[in-house]
N, C-alpha and C positions, 0 to 999 in steps of 0.2 A: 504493500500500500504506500509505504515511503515514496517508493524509486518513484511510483506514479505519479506523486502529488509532487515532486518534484521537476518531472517531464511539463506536468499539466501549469506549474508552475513560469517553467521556461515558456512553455508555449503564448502562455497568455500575454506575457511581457512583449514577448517578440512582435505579437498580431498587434496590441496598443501601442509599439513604434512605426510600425505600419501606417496604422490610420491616422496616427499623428505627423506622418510626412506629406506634406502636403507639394512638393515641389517637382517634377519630373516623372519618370517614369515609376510605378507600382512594383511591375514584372520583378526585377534584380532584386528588392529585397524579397518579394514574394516565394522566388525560386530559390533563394536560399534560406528560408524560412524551412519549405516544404522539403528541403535536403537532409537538412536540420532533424524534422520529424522521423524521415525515410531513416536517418542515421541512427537515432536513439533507440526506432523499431527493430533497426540488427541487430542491436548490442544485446536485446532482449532474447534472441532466439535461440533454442535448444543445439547446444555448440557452440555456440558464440564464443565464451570464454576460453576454448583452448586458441589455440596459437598453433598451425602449422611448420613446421622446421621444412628444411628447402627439398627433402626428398618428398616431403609431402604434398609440397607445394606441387611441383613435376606432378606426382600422384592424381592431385584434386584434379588437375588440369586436363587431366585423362577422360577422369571420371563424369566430369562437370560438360565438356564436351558430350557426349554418350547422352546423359540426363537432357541438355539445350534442346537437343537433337529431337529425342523421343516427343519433350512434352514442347514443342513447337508444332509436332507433325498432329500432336492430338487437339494444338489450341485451334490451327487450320483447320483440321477433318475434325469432331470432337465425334464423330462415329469409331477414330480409328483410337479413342484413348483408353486403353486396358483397365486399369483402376475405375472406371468409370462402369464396366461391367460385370456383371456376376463371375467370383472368380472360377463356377465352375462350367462356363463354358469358355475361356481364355486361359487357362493354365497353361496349356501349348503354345500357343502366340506369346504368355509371359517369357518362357523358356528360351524364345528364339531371339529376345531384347538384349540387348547389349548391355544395359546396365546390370540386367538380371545379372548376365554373365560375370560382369567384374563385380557382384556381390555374394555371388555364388563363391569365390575362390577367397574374400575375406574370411577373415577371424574374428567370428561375431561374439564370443566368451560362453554366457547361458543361456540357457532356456529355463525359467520361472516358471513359465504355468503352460503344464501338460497335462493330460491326462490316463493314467495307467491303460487304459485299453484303447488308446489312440497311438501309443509309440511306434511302430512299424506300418510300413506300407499294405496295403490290402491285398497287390501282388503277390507279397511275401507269406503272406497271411493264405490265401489261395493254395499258393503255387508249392507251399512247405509243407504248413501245419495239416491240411488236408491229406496229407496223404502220410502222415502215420500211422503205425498200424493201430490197431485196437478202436478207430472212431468210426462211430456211429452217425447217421442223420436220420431225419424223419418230417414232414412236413405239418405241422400242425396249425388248422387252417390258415392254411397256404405261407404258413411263416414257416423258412428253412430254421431248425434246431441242429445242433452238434453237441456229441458227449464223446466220452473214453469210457469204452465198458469194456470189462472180463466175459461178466453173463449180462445183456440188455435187459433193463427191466422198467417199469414205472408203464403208465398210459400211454404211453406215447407208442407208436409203430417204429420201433427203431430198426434200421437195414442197415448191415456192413458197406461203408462208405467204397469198401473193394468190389465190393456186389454190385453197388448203384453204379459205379465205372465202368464195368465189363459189361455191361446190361443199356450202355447210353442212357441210363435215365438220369443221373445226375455227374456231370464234368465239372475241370475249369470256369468254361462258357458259360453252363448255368449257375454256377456259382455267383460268379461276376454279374453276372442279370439282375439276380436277387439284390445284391447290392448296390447295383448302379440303377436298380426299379427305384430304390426309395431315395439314391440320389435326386433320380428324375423330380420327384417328386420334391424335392428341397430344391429342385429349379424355378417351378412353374409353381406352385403352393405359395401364397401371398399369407395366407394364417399362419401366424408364428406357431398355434398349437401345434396344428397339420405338421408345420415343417422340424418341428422338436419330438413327435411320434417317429416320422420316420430314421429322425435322428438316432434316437432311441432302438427303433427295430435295427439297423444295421449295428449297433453296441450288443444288442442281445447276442445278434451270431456269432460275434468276435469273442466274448464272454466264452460260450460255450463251447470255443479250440482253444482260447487260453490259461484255462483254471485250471488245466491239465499241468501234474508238476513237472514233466521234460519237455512239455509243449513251453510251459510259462520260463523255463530258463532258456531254448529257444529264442525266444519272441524277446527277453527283456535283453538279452544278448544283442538282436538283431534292430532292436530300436534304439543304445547306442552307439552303435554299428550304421546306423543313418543317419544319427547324429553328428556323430563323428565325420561321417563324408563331407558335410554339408559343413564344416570345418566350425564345429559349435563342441565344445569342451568340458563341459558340465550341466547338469541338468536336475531340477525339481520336479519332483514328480507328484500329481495329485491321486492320491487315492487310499484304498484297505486295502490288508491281505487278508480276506477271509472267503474263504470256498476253495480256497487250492486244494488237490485232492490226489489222488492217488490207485492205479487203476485197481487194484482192489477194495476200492471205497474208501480207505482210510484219506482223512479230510484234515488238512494238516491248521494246528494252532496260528493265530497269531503272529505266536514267537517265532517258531518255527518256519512261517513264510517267508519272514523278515530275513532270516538266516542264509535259506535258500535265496534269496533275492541279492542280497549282502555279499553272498559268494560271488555270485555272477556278475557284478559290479568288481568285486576283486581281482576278477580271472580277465575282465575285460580291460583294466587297467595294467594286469602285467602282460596284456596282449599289446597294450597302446599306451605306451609309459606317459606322452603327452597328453592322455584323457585327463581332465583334474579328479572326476569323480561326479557322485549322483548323491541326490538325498531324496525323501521322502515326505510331502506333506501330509499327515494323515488326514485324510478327507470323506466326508459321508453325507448321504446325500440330504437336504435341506427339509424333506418331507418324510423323514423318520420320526418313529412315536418317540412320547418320551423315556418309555422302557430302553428304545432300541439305543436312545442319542446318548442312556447314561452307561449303557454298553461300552459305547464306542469310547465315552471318555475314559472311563476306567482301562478302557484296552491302551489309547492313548497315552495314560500315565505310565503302563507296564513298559508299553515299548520306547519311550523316550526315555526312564532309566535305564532299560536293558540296554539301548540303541542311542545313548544320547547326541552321535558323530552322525548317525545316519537319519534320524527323525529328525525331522528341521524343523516342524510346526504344525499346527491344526486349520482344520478348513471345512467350511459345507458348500456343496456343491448340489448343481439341477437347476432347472429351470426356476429360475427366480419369483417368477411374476405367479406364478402354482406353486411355490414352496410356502414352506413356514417363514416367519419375516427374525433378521436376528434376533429382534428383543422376546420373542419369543425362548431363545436361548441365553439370553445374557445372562441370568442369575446364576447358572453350571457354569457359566463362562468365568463369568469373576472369581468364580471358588478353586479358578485352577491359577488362577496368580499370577505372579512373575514367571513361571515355572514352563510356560506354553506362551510360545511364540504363534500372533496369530496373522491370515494372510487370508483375508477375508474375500470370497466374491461377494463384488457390490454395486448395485446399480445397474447390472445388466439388463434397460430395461426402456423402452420408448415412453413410460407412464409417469405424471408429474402429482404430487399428490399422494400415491400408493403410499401403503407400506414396503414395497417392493425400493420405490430409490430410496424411502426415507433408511432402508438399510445402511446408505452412507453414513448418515451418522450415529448407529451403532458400531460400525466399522471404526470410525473415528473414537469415539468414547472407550471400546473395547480394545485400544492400543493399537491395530491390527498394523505389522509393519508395512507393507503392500495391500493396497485395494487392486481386485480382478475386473476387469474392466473399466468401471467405473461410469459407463456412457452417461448416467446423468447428473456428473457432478456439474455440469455449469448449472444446472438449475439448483442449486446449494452453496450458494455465495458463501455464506458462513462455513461450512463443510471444504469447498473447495481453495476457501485461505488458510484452513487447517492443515490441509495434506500439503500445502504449498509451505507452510511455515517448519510443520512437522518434518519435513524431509519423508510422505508417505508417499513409497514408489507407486503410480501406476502401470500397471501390467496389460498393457494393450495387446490385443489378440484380434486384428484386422479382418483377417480374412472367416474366424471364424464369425465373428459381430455382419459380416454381410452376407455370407451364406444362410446364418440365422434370420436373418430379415431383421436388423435392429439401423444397418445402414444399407443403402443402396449403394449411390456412389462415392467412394470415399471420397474425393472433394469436399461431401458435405460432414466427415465424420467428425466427430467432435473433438477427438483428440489435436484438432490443427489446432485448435485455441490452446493447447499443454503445451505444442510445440510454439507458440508462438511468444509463449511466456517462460517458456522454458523451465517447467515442470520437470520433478523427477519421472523420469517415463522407461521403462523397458517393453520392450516387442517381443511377445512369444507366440506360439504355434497352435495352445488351445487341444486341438482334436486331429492333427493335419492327416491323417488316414483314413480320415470319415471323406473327406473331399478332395484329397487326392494330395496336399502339400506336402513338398518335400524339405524336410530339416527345417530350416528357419528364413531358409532364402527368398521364398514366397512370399512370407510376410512384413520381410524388408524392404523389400521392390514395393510392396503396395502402399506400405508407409513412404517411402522416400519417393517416388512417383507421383504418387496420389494424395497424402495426408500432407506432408510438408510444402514447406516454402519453398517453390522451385529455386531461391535464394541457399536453401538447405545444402551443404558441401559435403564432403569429408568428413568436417568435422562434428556434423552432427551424427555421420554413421558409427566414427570414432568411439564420441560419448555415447550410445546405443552401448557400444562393447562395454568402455567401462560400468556403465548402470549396472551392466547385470552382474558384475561383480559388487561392486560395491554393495548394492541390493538384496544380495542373495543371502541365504540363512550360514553361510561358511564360516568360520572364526575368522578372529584375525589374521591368525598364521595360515589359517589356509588361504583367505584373499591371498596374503602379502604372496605365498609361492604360487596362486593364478597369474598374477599381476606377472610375473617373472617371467613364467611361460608364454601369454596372451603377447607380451611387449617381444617376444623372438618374433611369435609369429609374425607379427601387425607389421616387423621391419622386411621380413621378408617378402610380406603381401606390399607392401608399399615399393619394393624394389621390384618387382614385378609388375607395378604399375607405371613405376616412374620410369621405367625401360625400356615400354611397351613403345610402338613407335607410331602405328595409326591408330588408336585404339578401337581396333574394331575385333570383333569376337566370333 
């Protein structure tokens, strides 16, 4: 509020020497008034503050070309501008951008807000987990199911997943249908319920090949294993471990999840000595009883002392606007103290008024170090100079907020006011295996493209990377050896840009 009344300050003075010139021309001071303005508006924007060094410089020069390029052809044609339309039918066209390309090969640090049965590509998910042995499907009206059985059993019509192959009744191809049926439907469905069902039915199928215990080390292997491509180096994870199981029924603890999860994280890092590592938000879903929710918290407190390196915090999670509202939860919440680190979604939500955005400011009240999403904090003036004073990161998640129908085109998304203030902000992925995103790339392009200030540089991608250290639930020690590693990479991606000679991709 200062810096502004201080802007608002200068400006006024300047326009009252204006009107008090009465002699020649207006324009000259006019124009340097309005430079004036233009000037104080940079200094505010997300990146501002750092300072380029001259390899960087070379670097931006690269990059900023590429960018000019792009979003000139879309200010001409505004049919040919990608951010502008649904990212699930331009995912290809992103891919072919040139910016995409040199953001693809940065060293973006983390990923904050994922979600445990969105880590891996659906490809992978098809083309691997299916064909295990011991798995089952069955259609139950007309929703494809999957399990891991010994002997098959329960209501369902369960058929060896070997059977339905040999037999053409169920492949690949149909595989793929079923999932990309209720894509469709997340295309054309303008009901956010509609388009959160089908959300949801493509979650259920995934659930049912991954609560498999060599399926689930698999798959948590192979999602930072995409990570890792997409050259992003640590990662938060939202979710439980409960239903893991084992193909003679036994359904493993907890604790025990944790462990087996723990390994695979371990075995991943002496496979990729420059991963930093993973942690775990515990999260559950926002429309559990209150039996269920003091469940989870007791589970919570077992596993953050058993795990206190690998549990990084608490969370609820689901559709917002059909959940329970926080203050619903606050009274368990406060009774867990200093002790539980919280990273609340909040404001996920087109509605002004609800209980649903007023979740901001339980978010706010209940410490939470990061707000998920956030879409309607400009309408929470007071709320939104909290998180701005507070140092509370938000956790934008682009591409899932327009697939969801919360924004159309990003141009109009809300976070360009964060950016334009220069808000604490990190960019994560959300769900990116529901809709086809790969690693974090996706969501950068459609921020840096679409959300920002075509003014936006380097250095706002730059500060992107740091946030999501700084932000993250890591100690200090652990920051200080990311920061170690990220700063190799960043020099190498920087020498690689600044060497590049037409920057073209």
């Amino acid at each position: 509020m200062q810096v502004f009344s201080f802007v608002n300050l200068k400006i006024c003075v300047k326009i009252l020497a204006i009107l008090q010139f009465c002699c020649g021309s207006f324009l000259p001071n006019y124009l340097k008034l309005r430079n004036e303005i233009e000037f104080d508006e940079d200094k505010l924007l997300f990146g501002s503050r750092i300072e380029l060094q001259n390899g960087e410089q070379r670097a931006n020069k690269c990059l900023m070309s590429a960018k000019y390029q792009e979003i000139d052809r879309g200010f001409q044609n505004p049919s040919t501008f990608l951010p502008a339309k649904n990212f699930l039918e331009v995912q290809e066209e992103i891919r072919n951008s040139s910016v995409y390309k040199l953001i693809r090969r940065m060293p973006k640090g983390a990923v904050l807000h994922v979600h445990l049965p969105s880590l891996t590509s659906l490809d992978f998910i098809v083309e691997k987990l299916t064909y295990l042995p011991n798995l089952y499907a069955c259609l139950d009206n007309n929703k494809l199911r999957f399990h891991f059985f010994q002997n098959p059993h329960g209501e369902c019509n369960w058929i060896l997943m070997n059977d339905l192959r040999a037999n053409n009744v169920l492949n690949d191809t149909k595989i793929k249908q079923y999932l990309t049926s209720s894509m469709d439907k997340m295309k054309t469905e303008f009901d956010q319920n509609a388009v959160w069902n089908a959300f949801r039915e493509i979650l259920g199928v995934v659930y049912g090949l991954i609560l498999y215990r060599p399926a689930f080390e698999l798959y948590s292997y192979q999602g930072l294993q995409e990570l890792y491509d997409d050259n992003v180096m640590y990662v938060e994870i939202r979710g439980t471990c409960d239903g893991l199981y084992e193909l003679n029924g036994h359904t493993h603890k907890p604790m025990e999840c944790i462990r087996i999860f723990k390994d695979t994280v371990d075995k991943f890092i002496r496979d990729h000595p420059n991963f930093w590592g993973a942690k775990i938000i515990y999260s559950t879903s926002r429309r559990t009883s209150p039996e269920s929710f003091d469940y989870h918290i007791k589970t919570f407190k077992i596993l953050k002392s058993a795990f206190p390196n690998l549990i990084g915090g608490f969370d609820l999670h689901g559709q917002e606007d059909l959940g329970q509202p926080l203050l619903d939860f606050a009274e368990k919440l406060l009774e867990l103290g200093e002790e539980a680190q919280f990273y609340f979604h909040a404001g996920e939500t087109n509605w002004y008024g609800q209980p649903t955005d007023e979740n901001l400011i339980d978010a706010v009240l209940l410490k939470s170090r990061r707000i998920g999403h956030g879409l309607a904090l400009l309408k929470h003036p007071i709320v939104l100079e909290m998180v701005k004073n507070r140092s509370i990161a938000i956790e934008l998640n682009p591409i899932s907020n327009q697939v969801l129908k919360y924004v159309g085109d990003m141009r109009n998304h809300p976070a360009s006011y964060f950016f334009a203030k220069d808000f604490p902000v990190v960019v994560s992925n959300d769900d990116p295996n529901i809709w086809g995103a790969r690693g974090l790339s996706d969501d950068f392009y459609e921020t840096f493209i679409g959300i920002m200030s075509l003014k936006a540089d380097l250095r706002a991608l730059k500060q992107l990377a740091i946030n999501s250290i700084i932000f993250s639930s890591m100690s200090e020690d652990e920051q200080t050896k990311a920061f170690v590693k990220w700063k190799v990479a960043w020099e190498e991606y920087i020498n690689f840009l600044s060497s590049t000679q037409k920057c073209t991709f």
